[in-house]
DSSP file (Angstrom, degrees, kcal/mol; ACC not computed):
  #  RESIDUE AA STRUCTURE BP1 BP2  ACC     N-H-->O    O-->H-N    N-H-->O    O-->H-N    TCO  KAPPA ALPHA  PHI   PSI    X-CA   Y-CA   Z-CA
    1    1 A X              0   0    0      0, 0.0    20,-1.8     0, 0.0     2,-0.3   0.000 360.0 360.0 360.0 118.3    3.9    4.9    1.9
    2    2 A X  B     -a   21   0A   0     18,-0.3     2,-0.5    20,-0.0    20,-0.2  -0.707 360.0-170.6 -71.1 130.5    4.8    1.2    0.5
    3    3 A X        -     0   0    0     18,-3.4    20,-0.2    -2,-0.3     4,-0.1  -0.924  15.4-161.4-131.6 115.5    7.7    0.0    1.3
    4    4 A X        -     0   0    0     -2,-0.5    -1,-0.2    18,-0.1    19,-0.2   0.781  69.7 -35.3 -80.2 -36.6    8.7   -3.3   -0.5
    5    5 A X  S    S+     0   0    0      1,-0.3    21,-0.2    21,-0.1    -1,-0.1  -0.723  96.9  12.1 -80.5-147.3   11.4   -4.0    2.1
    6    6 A X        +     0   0    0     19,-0.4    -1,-0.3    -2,-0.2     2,-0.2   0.236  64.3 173.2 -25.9 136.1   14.1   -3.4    4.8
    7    7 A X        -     0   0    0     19,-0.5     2,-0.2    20,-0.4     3,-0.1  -0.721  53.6-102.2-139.2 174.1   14.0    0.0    5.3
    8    8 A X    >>  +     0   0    0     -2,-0.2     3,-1.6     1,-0.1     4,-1.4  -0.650  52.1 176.8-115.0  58.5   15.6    2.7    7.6
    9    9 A X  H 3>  +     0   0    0      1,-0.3     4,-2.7    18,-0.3    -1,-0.1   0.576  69.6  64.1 -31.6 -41.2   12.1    2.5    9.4
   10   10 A X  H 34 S+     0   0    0      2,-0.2     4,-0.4     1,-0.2    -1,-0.3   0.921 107.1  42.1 -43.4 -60.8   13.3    5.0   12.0
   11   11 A X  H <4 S+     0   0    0     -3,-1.6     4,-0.4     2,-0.2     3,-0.3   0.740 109.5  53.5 -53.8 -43.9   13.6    7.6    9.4
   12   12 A X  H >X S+     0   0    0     -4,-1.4     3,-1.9     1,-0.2     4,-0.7   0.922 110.1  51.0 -81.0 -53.3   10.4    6.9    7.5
   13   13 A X  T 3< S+     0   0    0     -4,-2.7     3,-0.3     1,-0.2    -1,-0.2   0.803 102.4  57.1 -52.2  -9.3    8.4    7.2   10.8
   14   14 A X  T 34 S+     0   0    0     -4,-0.4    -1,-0.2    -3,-0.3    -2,-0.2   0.500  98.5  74.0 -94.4 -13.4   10.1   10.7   11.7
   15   15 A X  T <4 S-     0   0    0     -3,-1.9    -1,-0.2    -4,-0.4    -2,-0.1   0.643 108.2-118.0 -82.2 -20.1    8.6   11.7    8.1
   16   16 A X     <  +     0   0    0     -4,-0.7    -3,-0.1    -3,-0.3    -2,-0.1   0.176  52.6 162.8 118.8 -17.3    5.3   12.0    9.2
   17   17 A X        -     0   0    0     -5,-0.3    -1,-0.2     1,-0.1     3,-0.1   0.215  19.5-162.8 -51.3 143.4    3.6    9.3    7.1
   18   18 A X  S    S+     0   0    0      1,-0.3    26,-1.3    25,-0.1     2,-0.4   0.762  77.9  34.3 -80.9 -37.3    0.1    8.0    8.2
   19   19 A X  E    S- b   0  44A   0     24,-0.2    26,-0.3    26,-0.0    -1,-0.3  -0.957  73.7-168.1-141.1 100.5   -0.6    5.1    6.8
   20   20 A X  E     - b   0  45A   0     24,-4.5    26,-2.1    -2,-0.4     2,-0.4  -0.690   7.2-158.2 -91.1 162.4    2.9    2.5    6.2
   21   21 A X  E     +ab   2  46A   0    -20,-1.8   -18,-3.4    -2,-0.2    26,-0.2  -0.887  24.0 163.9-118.8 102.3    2.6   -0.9    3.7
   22   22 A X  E     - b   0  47A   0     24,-1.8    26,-1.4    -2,-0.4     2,-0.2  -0.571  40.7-126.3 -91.4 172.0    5.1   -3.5    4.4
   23   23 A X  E >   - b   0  48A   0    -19,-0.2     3,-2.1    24,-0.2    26,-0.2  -0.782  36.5-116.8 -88.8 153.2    5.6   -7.0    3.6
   24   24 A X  G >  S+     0   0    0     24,-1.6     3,-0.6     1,-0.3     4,-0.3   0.680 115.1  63.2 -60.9  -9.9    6.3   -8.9    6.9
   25   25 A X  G 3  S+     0   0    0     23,-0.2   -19,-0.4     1,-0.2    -1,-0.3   0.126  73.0 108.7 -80.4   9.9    9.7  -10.0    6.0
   26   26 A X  G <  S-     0   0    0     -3,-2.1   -19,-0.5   -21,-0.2    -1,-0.2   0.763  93.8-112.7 -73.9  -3.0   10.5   -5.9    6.0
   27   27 A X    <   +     0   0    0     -3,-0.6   -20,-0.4   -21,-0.1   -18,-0.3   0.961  61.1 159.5  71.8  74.6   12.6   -6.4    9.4
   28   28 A X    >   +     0   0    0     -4,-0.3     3,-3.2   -22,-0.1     7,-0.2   0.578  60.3  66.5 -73.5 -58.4    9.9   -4.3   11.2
   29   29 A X  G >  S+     0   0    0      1,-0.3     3,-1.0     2,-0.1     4,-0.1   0.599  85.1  67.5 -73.7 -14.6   11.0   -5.7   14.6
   30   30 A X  G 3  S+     0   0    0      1,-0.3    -1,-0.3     2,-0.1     3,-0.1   0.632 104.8  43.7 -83.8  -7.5   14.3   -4.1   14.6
   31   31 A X  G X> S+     0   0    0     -3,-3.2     4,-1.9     1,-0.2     3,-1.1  -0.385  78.2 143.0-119.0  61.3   12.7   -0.6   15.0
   32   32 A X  T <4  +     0   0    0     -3,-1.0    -1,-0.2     1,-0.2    -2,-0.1   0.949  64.0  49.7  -8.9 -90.2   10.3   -1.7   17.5
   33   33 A X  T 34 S+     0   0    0      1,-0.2     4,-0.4     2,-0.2    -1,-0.2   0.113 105.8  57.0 -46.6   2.3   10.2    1.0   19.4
   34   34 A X  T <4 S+     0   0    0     -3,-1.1     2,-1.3     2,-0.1    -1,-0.2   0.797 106.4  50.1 -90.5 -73.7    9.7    3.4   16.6
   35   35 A X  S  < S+     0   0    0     -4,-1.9    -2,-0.2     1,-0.3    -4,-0.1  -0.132 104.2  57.6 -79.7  39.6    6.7    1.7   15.5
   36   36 A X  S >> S+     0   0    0     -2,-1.3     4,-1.8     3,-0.1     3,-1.4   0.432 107.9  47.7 -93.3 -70.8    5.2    1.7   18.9
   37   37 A X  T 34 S+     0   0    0     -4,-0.4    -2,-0.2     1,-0.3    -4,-0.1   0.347 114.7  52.7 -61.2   5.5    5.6    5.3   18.8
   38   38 A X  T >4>S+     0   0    0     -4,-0.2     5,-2.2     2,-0.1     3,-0.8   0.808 113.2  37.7 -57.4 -65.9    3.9    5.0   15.0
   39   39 A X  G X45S+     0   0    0     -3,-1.4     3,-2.7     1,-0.3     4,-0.4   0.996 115.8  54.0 -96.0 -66.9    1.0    3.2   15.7
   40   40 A X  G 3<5S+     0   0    0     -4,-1.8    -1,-0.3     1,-0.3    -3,-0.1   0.609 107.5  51.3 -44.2  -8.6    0.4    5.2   19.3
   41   41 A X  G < 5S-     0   0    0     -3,-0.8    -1,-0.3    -5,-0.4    -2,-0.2   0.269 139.1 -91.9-101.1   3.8    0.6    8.7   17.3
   42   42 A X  T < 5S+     0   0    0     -3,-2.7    -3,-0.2     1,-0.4    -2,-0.2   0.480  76.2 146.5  39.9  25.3   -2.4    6.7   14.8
   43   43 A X      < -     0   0    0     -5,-2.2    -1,-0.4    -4,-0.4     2,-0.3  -0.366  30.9-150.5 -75.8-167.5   -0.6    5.1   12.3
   44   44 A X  E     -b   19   0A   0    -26,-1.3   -24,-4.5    -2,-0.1     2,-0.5  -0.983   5.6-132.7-156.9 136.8   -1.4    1.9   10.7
   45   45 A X  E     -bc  20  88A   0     42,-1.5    44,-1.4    -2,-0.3     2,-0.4  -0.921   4.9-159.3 -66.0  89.2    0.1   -0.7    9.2
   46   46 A X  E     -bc  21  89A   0    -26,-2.1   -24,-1.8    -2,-0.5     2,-0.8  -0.590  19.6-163.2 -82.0 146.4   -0.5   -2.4    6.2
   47   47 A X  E     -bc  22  90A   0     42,-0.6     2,-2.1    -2,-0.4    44,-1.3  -0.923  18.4-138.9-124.9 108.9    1.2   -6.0    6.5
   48   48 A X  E     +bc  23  91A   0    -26,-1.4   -24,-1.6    -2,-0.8    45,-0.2  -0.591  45.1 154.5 -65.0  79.4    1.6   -7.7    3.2
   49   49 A X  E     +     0   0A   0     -2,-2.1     2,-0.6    42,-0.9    -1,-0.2   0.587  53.9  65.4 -65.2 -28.6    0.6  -11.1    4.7
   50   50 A X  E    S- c   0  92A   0     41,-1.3    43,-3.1    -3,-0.2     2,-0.2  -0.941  87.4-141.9-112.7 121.2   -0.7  -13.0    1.7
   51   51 A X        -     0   0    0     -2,-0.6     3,-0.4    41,-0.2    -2,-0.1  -0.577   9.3-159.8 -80.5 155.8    2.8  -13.4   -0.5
   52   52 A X  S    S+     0   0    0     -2,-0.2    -1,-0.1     1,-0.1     4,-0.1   0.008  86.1  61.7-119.5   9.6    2.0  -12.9   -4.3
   53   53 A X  S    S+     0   0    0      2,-0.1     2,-0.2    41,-0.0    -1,-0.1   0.411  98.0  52.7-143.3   7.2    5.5  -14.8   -5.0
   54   54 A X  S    S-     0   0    0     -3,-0.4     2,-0.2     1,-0.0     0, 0.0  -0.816  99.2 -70.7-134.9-163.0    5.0  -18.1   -3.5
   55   55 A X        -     0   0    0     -2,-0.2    -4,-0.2     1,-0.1    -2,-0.1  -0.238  43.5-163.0 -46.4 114.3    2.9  -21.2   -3.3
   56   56 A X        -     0   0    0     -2,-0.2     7,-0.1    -4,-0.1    -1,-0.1   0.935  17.7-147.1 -88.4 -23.2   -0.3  -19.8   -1.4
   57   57 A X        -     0   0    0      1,-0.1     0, 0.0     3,-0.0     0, 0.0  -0.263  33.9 -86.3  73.4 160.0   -2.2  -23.4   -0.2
   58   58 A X  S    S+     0   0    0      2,-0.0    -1,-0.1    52,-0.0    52,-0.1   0.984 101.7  37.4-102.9 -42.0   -5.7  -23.4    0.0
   59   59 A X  S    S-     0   0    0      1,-0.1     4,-0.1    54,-0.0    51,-0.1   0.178  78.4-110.7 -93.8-165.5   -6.7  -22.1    3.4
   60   60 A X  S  > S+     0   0    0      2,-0.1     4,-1.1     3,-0.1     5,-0.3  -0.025  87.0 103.3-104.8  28.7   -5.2  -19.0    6.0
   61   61 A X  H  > S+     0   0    0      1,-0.2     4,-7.3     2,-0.2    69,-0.2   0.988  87.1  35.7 -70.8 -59.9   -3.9  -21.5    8.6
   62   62 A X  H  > S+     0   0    0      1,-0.2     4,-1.8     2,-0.2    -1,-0.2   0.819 122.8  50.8 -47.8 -32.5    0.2  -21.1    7.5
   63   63 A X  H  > S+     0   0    0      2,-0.3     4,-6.7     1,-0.2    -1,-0.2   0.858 108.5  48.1 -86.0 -42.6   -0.6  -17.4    6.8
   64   64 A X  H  X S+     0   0    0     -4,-1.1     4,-1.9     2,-0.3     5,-0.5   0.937 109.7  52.8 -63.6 -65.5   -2.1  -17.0   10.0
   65   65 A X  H  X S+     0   0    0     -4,-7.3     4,-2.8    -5,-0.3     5,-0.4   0.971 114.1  39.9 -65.3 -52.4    0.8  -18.6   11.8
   66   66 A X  H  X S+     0   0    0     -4,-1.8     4,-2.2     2,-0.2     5,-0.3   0.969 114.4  53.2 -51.8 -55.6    3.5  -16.4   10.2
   67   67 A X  H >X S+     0   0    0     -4,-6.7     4,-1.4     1,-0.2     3,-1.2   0.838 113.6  41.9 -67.8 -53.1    1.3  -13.6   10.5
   68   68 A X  H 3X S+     0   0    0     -4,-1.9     4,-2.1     1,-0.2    61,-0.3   0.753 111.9  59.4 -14.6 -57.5    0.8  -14.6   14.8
   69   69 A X  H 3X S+     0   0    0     -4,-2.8     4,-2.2    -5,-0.5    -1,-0.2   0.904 109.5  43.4 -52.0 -38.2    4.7  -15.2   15.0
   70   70 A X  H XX S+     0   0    0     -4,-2.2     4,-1.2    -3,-1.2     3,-1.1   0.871 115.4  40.3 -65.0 -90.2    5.4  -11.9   13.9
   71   71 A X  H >X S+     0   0    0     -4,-1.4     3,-3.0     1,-0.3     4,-1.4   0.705 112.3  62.1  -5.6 -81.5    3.3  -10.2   15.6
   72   72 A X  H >X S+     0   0    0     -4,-2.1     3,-2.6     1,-0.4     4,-2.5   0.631 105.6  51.2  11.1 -81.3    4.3  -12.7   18.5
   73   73 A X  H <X S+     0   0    0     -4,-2.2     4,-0.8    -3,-1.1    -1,-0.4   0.564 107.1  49.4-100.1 -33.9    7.7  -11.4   18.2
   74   74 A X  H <<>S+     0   0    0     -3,-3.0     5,-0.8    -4,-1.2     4,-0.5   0.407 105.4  54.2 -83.7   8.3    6.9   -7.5   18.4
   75   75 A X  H <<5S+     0   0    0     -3,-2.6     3,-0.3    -4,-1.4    -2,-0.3   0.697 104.8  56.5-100.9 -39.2    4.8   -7.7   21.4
   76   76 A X  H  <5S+     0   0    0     -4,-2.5    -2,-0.2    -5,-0.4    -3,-0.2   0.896 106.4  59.0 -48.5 -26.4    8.5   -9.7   22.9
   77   77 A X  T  <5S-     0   0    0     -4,-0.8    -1,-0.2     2,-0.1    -2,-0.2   0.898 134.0 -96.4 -49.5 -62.4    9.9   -6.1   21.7
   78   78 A X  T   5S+     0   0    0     -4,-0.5     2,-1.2    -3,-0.3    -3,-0.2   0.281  74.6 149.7 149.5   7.0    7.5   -4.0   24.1
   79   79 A X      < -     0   0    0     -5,-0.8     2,-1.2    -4,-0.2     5,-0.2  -0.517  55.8-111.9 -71.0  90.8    4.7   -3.4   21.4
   80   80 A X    >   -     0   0    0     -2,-1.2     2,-4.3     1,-0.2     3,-1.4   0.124  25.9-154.8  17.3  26.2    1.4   -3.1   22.7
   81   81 A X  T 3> S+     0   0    0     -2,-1.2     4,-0.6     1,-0.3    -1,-0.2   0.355  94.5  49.0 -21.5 -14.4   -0.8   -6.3   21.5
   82   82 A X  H 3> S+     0   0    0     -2,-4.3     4,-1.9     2,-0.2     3,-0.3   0.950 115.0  40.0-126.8 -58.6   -3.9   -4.7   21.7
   83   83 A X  H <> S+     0   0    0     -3,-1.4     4,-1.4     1,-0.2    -2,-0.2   0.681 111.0  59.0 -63.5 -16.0   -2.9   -1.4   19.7
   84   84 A X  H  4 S+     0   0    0     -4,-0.4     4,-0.5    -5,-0.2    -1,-0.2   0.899 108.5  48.0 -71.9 -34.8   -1.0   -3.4   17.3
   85   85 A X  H >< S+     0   0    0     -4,-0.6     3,-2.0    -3,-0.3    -2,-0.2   0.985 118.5  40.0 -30.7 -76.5   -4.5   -5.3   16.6
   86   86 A X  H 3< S+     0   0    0     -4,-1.9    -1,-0.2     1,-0.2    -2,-0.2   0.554 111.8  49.9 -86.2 -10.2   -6.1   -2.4   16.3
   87   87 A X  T 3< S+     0   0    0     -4,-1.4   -42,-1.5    -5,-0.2     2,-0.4   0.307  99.2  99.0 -96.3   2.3   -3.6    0.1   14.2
   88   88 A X  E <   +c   45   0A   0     -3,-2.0   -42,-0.2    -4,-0.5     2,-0.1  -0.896  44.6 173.8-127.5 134.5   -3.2   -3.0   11.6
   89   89 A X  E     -c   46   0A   0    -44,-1.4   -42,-0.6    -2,-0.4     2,-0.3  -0.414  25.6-129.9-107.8 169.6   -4.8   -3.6    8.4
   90   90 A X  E     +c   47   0A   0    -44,-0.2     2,-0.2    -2,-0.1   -42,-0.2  -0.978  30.1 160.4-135.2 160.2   -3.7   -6.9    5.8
   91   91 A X  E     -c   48   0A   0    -44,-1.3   -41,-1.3    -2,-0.3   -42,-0.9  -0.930  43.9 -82.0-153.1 136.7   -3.0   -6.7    2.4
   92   92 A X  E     -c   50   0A   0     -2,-0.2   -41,-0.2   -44,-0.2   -43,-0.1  -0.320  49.3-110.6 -59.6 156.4   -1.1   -9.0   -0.3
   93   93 A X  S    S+     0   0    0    -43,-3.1     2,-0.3   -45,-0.2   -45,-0.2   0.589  86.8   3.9 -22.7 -50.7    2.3   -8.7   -0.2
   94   94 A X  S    S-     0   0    0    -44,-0.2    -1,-0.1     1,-0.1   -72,-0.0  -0.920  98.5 -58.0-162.4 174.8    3.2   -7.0   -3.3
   95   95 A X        -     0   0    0     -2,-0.3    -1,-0.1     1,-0.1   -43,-0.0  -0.350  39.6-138.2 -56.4 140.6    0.9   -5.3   -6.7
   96   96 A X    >   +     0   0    0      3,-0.1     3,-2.0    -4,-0.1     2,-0.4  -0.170  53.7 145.0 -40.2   5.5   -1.4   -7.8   -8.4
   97   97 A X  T 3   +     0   0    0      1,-0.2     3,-0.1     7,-0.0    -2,-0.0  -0.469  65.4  12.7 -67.0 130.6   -0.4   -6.5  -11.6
   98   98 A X  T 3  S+     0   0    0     -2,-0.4     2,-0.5     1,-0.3    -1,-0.2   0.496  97.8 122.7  99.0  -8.7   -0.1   -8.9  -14.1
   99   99 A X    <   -     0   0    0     -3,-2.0    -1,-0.3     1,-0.1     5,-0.2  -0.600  58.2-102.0 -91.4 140.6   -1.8  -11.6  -12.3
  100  100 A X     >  -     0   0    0     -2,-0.5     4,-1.7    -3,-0.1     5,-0.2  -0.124  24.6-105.5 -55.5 163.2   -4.9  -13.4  -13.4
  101  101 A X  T  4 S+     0   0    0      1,-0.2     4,-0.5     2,-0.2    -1,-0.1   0.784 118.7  43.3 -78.3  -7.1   -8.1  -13.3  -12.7
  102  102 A X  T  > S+     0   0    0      2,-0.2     4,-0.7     3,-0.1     3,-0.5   0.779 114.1  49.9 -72.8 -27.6   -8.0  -16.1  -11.0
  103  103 A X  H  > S+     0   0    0      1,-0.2     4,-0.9     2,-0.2    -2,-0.2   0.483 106.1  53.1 -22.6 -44.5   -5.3  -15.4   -9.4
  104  104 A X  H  X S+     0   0    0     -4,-1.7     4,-1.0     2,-0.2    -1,-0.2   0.378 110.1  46.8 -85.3 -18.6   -6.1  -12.3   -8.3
  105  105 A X  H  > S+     0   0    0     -4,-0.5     4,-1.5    -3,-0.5    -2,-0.2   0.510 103.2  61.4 -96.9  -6.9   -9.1  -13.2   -6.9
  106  106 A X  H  X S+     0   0    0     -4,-0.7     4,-0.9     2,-0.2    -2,-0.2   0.984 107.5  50.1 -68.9 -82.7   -7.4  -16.5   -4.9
  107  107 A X  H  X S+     0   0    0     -4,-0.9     4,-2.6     1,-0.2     5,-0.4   0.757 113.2  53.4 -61.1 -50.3   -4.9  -13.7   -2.9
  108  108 A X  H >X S+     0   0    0     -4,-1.0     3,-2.0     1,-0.2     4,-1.2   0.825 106.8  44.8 -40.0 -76.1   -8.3  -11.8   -2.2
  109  109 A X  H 3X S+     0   0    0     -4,-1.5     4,-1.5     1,-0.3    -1,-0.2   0.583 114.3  45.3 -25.9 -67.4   -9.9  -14.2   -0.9
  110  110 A X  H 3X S+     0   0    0     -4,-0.9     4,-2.7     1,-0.2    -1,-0.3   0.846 111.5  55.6 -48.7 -43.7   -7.0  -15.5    1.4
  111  111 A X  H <X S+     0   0    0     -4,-2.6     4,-1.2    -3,-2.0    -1,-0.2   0.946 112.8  46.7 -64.4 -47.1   -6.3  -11.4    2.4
  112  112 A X  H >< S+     0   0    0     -4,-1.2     3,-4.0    -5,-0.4     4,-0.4   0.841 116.0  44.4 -50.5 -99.9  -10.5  -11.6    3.6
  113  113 A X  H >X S+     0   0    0     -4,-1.5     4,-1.9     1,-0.3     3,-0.8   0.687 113.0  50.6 -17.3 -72.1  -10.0  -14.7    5.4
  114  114 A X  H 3X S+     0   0    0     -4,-2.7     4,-2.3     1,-0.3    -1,-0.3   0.798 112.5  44.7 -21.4 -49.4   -7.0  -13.5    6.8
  115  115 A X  H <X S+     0   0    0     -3,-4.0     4,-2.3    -4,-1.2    -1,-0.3   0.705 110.4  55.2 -92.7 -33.9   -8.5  -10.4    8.0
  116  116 A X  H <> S+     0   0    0     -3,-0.8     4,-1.7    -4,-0.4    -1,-0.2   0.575 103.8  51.0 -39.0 -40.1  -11.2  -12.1    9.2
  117  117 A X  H  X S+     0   0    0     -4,-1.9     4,-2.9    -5,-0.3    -2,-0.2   0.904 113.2  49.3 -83.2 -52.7   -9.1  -14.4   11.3
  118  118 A X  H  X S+     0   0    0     -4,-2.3     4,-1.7    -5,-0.2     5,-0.2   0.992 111.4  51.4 -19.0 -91.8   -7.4  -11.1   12.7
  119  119 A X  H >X S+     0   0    0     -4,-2.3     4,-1.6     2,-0.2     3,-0.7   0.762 104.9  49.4   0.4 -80.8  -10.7   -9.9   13.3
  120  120 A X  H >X S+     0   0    0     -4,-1.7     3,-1.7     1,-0.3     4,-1.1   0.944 117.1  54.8 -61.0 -73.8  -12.1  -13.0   15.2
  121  121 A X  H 3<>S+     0   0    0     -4,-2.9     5,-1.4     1,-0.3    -1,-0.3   0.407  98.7  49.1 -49.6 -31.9   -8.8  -12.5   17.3
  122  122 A X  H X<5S+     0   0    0     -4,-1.7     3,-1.0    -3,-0.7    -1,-0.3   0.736 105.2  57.9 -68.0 -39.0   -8.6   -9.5   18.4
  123  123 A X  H <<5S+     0   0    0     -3,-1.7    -2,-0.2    -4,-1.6    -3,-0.1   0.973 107.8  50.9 -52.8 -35.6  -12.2   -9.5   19.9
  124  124 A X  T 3<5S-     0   0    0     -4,-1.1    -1,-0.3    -5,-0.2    -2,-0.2   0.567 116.4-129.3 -85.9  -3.1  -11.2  -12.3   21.8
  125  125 A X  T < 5 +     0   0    0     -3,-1.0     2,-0.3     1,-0.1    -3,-0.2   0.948  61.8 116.1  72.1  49.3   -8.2  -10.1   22.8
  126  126 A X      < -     0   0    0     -5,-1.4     2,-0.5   -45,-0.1    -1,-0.1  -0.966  40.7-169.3-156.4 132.4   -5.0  -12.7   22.0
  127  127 A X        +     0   0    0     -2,-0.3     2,-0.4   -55,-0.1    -5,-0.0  -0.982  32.2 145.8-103.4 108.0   -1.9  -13.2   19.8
  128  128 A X    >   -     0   0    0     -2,-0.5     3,-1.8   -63,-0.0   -59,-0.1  -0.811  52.9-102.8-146.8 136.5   -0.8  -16.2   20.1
  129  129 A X  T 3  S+     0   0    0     -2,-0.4   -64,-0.1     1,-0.3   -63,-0.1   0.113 110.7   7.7 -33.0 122.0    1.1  -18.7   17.2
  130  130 A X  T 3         0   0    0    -69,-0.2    -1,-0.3     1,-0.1   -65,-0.1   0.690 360.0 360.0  78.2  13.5   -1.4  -21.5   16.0
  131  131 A X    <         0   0    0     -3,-1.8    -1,-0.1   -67,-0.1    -2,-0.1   0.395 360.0 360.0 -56.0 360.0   -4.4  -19.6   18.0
């Protein structure tokens, strides 16, 4: 299920859904504890990391830190680090419809990189901001 933001997250997890797509701005952290009990039941979590609606910069460093802060901020919740890692996928933000082809192929890129960076981090078993 995509959900382009704030939501009644409680509710959508009680539905059964497998597989969620937020952006990070969706206020995620207020149902913590829901989405513990998401991810620990095998969902996942797509996190619309790379935003399609601002200025992207050329590398994942800024992307990276917002995505880490978040994160950051649901493991202060009680969230697991090490199952949030592993129960979370990235994705842009919002459709590529309409976008060029460069364009569309700049937000890949950054969503690889991204994911990559994720990746690299989680073997090494750490969230932390600016890591």
């Amino acid at each position: 299920m995509r959900v382009p933001g704030r939501a009644d997250w409680a509710a959508l997890f009680e539905t059964g859904i497998s597989v969620l797509c937020a952006p990070l701005d969706a206020g995620l952290e207020s149902s913590a504890v829901e989405l513990d009990g998401f991810l620990r039941r095998g969902g996942t979590v797509a996190w619309g990391a790379v935003p399609v609606d601002e200025p992207l910069g050329m590398g994942v460093d800024r992307l990276w830190r917002r995505l880490a802060s978040h994160w950051a901020s649901l493991v202060e919740e009680g969230l697991d680090p090490e199952l949030l890692r592993e129960r979370s996928l990235i994705t842009p933000a919002a459709s590529l419809a309409g976008f060029g082809i460069s364009q569309t192929e700049r937000v890949l890129r950054l969503t690889s990189e991204l994911s990559r960076r994720v990746y690299t981090h989680m073997a090494g078993g750490r969230i932390s901001v600016g890591a």
